[in-house]
C-alpha positions as CSV (number, residue, x, y, z in Angstrom):
1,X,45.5,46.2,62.1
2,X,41.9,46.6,63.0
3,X,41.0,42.9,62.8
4,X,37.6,43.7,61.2
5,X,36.8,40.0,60.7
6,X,33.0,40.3,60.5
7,X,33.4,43.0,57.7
8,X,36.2,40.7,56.2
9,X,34.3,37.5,55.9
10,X,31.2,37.6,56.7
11,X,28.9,40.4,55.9
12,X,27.9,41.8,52.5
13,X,24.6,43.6,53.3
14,X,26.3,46.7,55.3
15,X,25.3,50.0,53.7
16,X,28.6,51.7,54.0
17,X,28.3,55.9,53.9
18,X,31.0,55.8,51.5
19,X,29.9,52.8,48.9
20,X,28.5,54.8,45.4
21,X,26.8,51.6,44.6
22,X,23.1,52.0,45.0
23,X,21.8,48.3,44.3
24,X,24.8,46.0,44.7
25,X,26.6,46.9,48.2
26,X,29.4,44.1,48.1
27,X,30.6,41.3,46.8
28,X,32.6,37.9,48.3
29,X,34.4,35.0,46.3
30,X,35.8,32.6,48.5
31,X,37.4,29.7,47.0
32,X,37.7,26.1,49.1
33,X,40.3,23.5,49.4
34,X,41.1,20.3,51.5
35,X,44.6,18.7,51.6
36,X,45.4,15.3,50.3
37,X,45.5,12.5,52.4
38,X,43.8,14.4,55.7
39,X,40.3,13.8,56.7
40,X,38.0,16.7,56.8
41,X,38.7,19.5,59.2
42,X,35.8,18.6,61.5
43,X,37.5,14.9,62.2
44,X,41.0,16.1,62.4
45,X,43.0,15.2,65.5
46,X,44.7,18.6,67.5
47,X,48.2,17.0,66.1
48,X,46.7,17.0,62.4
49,X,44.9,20.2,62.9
50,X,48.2,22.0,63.6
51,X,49.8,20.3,61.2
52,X,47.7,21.8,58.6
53,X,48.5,25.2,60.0
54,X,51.7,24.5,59.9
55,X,51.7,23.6,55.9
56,X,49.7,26.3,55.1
57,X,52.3,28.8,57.0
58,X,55.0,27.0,55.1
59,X,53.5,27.2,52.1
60,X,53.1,31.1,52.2
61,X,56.6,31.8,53.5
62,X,57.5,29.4,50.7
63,X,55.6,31.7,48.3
64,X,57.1,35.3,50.1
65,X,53.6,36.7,50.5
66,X,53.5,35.6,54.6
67,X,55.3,38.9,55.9
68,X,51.9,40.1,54.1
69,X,49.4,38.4,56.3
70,X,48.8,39.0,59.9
71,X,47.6,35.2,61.8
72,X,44.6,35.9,64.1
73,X,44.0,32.9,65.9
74,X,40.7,31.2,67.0
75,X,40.6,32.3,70.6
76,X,40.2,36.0,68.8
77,X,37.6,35.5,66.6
78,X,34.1,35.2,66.8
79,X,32.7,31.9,65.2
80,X,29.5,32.9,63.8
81,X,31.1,36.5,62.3
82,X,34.6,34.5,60.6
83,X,32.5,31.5,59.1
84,X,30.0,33.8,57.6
85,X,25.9,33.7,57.3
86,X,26.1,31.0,54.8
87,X,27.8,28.4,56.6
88,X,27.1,28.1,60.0
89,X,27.8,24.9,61.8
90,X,29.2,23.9,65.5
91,X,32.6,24.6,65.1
92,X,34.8,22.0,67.0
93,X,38.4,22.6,66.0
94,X,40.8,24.0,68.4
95,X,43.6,25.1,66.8
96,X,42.1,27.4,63.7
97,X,42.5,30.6,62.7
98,X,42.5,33.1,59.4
99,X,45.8,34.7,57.9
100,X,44.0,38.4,56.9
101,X,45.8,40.5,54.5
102,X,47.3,44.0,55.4
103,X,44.5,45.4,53.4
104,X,41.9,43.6,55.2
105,X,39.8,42.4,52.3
106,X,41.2,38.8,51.4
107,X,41.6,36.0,54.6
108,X,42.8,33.1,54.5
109,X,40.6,30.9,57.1
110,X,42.4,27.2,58.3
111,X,40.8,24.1,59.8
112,X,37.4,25.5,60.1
113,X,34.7,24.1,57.2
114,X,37.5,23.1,54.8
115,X,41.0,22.4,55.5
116,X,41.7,25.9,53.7
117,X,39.3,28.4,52.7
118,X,40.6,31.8,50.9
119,X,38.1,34.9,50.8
120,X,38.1,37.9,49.5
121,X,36.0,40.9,49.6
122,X,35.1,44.5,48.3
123,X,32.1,47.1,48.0
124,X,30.2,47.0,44.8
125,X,30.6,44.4,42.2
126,X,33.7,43.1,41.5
127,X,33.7,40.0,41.3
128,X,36.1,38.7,38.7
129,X,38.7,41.0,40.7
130,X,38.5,39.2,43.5
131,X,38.3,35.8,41.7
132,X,41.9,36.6,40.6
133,X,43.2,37.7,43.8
134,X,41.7,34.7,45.7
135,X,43.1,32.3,42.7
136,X,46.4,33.7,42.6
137,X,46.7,32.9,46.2
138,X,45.3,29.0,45.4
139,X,47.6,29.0,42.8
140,X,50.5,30.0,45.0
141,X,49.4,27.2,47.9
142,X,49.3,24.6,45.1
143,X,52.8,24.3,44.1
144,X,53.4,23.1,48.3
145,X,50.2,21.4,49.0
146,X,48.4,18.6,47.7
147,X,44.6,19.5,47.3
148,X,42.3,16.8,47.5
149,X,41.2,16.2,43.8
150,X,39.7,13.9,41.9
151,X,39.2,13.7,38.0
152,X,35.4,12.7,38.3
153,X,34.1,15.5,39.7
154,X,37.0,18.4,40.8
155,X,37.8,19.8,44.3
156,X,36.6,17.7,46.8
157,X,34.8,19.6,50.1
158,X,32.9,19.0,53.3
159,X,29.7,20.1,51.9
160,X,28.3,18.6,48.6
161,X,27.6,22.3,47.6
162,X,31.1,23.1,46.8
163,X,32.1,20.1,45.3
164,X,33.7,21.0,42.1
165,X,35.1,24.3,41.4
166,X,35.3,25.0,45.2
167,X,33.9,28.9,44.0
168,X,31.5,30.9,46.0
169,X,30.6,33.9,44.6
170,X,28.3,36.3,46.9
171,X,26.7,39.5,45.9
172,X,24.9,41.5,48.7
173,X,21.9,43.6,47.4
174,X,19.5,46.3,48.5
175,X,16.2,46.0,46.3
176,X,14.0,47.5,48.5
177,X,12.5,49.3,45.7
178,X,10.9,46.8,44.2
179,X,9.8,45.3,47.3
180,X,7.6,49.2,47.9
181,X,6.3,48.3,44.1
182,X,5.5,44.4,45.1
183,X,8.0,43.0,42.5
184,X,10.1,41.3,44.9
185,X,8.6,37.9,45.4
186,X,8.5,37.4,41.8
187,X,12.1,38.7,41.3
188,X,13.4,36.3,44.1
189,X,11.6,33.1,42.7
190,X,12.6,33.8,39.9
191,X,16.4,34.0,40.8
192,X,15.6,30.4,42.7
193,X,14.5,28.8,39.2
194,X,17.9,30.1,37.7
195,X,20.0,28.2,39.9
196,X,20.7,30.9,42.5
197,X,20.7,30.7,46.9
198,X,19.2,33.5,48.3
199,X,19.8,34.2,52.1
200,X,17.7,37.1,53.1
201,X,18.8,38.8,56.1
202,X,15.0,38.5,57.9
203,X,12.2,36.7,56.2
204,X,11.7,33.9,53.7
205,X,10.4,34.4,50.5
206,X,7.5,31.7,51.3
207,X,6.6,34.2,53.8
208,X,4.0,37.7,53.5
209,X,7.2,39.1,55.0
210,X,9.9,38.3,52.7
211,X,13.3,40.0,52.9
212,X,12.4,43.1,55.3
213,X,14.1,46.0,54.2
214,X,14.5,44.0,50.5
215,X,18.2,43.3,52.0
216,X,19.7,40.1,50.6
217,X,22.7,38.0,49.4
218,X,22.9,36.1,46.7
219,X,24.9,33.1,45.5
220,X,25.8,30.3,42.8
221,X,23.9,27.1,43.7
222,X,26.2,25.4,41.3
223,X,30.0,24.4,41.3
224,X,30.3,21.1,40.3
225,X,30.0,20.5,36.4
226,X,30.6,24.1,35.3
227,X,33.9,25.9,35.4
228,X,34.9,29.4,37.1
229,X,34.1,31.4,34.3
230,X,30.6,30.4,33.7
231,X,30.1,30.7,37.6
232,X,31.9,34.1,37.5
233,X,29.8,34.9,33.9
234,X,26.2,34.0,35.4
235,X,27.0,35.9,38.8
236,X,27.9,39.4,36.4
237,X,25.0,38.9,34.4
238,X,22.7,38.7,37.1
239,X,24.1,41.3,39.0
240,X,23.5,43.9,36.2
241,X,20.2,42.8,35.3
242,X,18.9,43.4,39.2
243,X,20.5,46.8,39.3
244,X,18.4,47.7,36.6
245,X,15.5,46.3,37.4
246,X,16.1,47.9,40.7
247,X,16.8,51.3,39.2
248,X,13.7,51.2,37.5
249,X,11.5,50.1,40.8
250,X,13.7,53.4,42.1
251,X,12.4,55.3,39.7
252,X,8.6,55.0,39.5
253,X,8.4,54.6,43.1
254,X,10.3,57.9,44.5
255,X,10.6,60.1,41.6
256,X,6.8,59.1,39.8
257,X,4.7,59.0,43.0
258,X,5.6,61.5,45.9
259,X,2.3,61.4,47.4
260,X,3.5,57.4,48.0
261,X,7.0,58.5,50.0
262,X,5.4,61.2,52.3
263,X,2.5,58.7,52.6
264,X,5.0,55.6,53.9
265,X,7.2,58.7,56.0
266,X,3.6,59.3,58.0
267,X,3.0,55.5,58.2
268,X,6.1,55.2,59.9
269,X,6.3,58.3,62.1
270,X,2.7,56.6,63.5
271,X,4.2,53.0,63.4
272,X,3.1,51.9,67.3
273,X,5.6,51.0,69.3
274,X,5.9,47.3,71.1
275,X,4.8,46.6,74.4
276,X,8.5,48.0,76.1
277,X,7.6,51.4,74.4
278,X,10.3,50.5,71.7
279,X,10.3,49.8,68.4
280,X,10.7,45.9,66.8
281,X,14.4,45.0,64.8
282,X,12.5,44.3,62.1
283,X,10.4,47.7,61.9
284,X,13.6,49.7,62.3
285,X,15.4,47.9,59.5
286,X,12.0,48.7,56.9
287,X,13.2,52.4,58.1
288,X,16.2,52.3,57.6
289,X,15.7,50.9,54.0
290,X,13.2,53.3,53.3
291,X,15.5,56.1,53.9
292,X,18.5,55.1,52.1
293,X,16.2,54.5,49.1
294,X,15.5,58.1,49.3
295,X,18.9,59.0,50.3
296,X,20.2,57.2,47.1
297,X,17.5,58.8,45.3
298,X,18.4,62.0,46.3
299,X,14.4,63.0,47.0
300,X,15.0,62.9,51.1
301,X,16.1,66.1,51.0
302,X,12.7,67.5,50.1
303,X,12.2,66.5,53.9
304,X,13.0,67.5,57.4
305,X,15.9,66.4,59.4
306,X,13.5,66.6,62.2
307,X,10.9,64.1,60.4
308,X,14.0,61.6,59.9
309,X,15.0,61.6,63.2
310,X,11.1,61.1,64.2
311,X,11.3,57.7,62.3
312,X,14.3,56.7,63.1
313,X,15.4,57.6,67.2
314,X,18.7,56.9,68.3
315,X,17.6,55.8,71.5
316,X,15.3,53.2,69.9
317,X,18.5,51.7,68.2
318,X,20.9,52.0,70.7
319,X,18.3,49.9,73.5
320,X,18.5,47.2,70.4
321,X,22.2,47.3,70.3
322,X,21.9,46.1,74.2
323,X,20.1,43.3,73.2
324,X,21.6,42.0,69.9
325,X,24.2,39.6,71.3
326,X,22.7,36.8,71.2
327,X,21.1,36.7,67.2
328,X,23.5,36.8,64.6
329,X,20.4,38.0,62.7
330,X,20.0,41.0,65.4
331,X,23.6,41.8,65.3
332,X,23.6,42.2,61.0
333,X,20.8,43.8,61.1
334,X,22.2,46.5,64.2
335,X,25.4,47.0,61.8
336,X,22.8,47.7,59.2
337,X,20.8,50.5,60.9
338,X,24.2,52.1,62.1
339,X,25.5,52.1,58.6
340,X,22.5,53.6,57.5
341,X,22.4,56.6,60.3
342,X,26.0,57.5,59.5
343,X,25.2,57.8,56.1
344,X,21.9,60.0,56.9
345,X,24.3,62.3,59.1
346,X,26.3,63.0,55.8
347,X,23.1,64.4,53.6
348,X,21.7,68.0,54.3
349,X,18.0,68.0,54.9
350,X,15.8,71.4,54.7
351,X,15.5,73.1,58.3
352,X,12.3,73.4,59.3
């Protein structure tokens, strides 16, 4: 098993070469669950914490899905990549860990947030999928473990936001079409008055600068007073509404105004460089937007492989790579750009 956590858990806004989805590039349900009578994971003595494990290992041998789980302990994982963009904290526990399927798209994280939190995750949208999956497994704990409950107000959790339901549903996007047609900032508040989180991978939407690249995730604000399927029924109908506005932003942009794409390939070719001779994160990730707009729009073609490799130098992105430990911001948006250069190595361009 590769032990892909980050890609596992964590991150939705990769552009994977081999994802045919041109607006929605993933989607994560993760559903979370304390145990009765325990306090939350983050007050939990080391004999409590291991004697969560310890039911939660039961309770999947129990259920003879455990031979189909590999346990990765704490010590092996990353913090900031397992917890996930969304839910970063100081993470005190020592004895955590996730139980990740053979497949590697569904994990099974204990004693870090929540007690138990079960995740699941694919390319494209597919969100009702993974809700099954992810509750079949809930389902399957339930019949040995006691979730904390109560009748007033559901699933009880560490952080108000889940209280209820328990259900996160994330959908990673790439609408950096209608950020070249300035729609963005209205399409983003927007999606804030309807009761959806945002997390945009650099940028605020209060900012001139919002979402570079147009790269973001979204989520359900809501969990408590509304039931799975309105959750899962809001999320789909969302989805599909920015994929079409997106198409559209697509359209008029690449195929409607070509004088507009060679103009922003010449802006970027002359982009100055910082004051080490390289080029900023942030510029780099605009580029690497740009192009697999055009990629998915099939017009980068009409232009040279040499131009492409002009805008976007290797050297540029691997001096960035050296420096991205430190910024879990840095290190998405590296994995991004990477993506995004292994997918341009797969198109033919015309040889000039």
């Amino acid at each position: 098993m590769r032990k892909n956590i980050h890609d596992i858990t964590s991150n939705l806004t990769l552009f994977y070469p081999e994802n045919r989805h041109e607006v929605i590039t993933g989607c994560r349900v993760s559903l979370r669950r304390n145990i009765e009578e325990f306090e939350f994971a983050h007050q939990l003595s080391r004999q409590e914490q291991i004697k969560i494990h310890g039911l939660v290992n039961v309770a999947l041998d129990k259920a003879g899905i455990l031979s189909c789980y590999e346990y990765v302990d704490i010590k092996d994982i990353n913090n900031l990549d397992i917890i996930g963009k969304t839910d970063r904290f100081e993470f005190a526990n020592t004895f955590a860990g996730a139980f990740i399927s053979k497949s590697e798209n569904i994990a099974i994280l204990v004693n870090f947030e929540d007690h138990i939190c079960i995740q699941a995750v694919e390319h494209g949208y597919s969100a009702d999928i993974l809700f099954e999956k992810v509750n079949a497994i809930d389902n399957l704990l339930a019949e040995s473990i006691d979730f904390a409950y109560s009748d007033k107000l559901g699933f009880l959790t560490v952080s108000p936001k889940y209280v209820g339901t328990g259900l996160s549903v994330e959908v990673g996007l790439h609408i950096g079409g209608m950020k070249f047609v300035d729609e963005m900032q209205q399409v983003l508040f927007g999606l804030d008055e309807l009761g959806f989180r945002i997390r945009e991978l650099f940028g605020s939407i209060e900012s001139d600068s919002s979402a570079i690249g147009g790269i973001i995730v979204i989520s359900n604000k809501r969990t408590l007073g509304v039931t799975e399927d309105m959750i899962l029924d809001s999320m789909s109908a969302i989805a599909e509404k920015l994929q079409r506005l997106e198409s559209s932003a697509r359209e008029r942009y690449f195929v409607e105004s070509s004088r507009m794409v060679h103009e922003q390939i010449e802006t970027f070719k002359d982009e100055r460089k910082d004051g080490d001779g390289k080029r900023a994160l942030s510029y780099m990730l605009e580029v690497a937007s740009f192009l697999k707009l055009g990629i998915d729009s099939g017009v980068l073609q009409k232009i040279s492989y040499d131009d492409i490799y002009d805008i976007l130098d290797k050297s540029d992105i691997r001096y960035n790579l050296d420096l991205c430990d430190s910024s879990v911001g840095d290190v998405e948006g590296m994995a991004v750009i990477d993506n995004i250069l292994k997918k341009i190595e797969l198109v033919e361009y015309i040889d000039e």
